[in-house]
N, C-alpha and C positions, 0 to 999 in steps of 0.2 A: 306162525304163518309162513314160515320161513321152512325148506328145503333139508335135507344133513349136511348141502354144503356153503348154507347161510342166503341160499337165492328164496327172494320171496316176488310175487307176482303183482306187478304195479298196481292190477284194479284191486286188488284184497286191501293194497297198503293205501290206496287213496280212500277206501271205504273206512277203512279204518282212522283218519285223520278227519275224516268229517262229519262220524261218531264220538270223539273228544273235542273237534275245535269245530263244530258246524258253521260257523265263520269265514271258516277257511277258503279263500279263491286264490287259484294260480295268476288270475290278472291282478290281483294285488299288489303280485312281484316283478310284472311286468310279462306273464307267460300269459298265451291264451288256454294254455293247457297242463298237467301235471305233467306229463312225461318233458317236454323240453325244461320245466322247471326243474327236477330232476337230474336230469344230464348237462346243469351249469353247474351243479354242484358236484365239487372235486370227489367229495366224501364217498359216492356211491360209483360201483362198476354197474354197469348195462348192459345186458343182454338181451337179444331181438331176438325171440323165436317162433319158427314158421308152425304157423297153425294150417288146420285143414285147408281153409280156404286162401288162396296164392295171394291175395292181397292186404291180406290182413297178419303181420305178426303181433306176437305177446311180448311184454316188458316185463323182463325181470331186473330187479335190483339187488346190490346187496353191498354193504360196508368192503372199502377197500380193504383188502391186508394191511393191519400194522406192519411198519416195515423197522425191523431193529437193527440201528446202526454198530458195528462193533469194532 
């Protein structure tokens, strides 16, 4: 679901978790929604991008870089 440079598209990835965990609620964790749930999490970078319409962007996500200390 994911991009060549590991960006994948928040509504793919929230459909996709509530195809294995149909359970699943972002107010569980105290979110009223996926995306801020999301973006408390260190783990994932975010990207907002402008769609057609001026008021609405897209969320993309995707696994920070491993960062290798040497």
């Amino acid at each position: 679901m994911d991009d060549e440079n590991g960006w994948a598209f928040l509504a793919v990835v929230g459909n996709l978790i509530l195809k294995k965990k149909p359970d699943f609620d972002p107010r569980n964790f105290g979110f009223a929604k996926l995306t801020p749930l999301i973006k408390s999490l260190k783990q994932f970078e975010i990207e907002e991008r402008e769609s057609g319409d001026s008021k609405i962007k897209h969320v993309y996500v995707r696994n920070q870089p491993i960062r290798r200390f040497e």
